[in-house]
N, C-alpha and C positions, 0 to 999 in steps of 0.2 A: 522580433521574429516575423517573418511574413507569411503572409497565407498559406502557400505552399510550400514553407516551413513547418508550418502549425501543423498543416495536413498530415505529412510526412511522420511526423513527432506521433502524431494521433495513430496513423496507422500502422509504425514499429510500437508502441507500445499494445494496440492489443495484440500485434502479431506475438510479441512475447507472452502475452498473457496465456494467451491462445493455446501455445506450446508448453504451458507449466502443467501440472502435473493435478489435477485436483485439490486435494489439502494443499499442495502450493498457489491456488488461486482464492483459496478459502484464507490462506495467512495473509495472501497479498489486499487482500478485499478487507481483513479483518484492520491491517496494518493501516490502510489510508484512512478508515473509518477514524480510529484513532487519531491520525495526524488530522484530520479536521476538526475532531475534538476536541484538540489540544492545541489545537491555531491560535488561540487571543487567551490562552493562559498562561499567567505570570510565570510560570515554573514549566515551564516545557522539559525539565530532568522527570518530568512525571512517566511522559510517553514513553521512555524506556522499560522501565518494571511494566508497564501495559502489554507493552509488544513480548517481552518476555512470558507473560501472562497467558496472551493468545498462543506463543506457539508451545507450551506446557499442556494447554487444553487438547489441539489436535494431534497431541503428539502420545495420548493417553490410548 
């Protein structure tokens, strides 16, 4: 991807961010955490019951 690809990329993604909803930027925030958590583990079926997890929490 080039620069001005990258850039692009970068600024539609927080434009969406931007436009979520609070608990929707709280799931979204809570969701990547975990996907970096879960980057160099043998078992990435983990991150699912996780993200499930999170959105059960803000959904209380």
């Amino acid at each position: 991807m080039s620069k001005e690809g990258a850039v692009n990329a970068q600024e539609t993604a927080k434009e969406i961010l931007n436009s979520l909803s609070p608990e929707a930027r709280i799931l979204a925030k809570r969701v990547l955490e975990l996907e970096r958590e879960f980057l160099h583990v043998k078992n990435p079926t983990l991150l699912t019951p996780k993200i499930i997890e999170a959105v059960k929490e803000l959904a209380k």
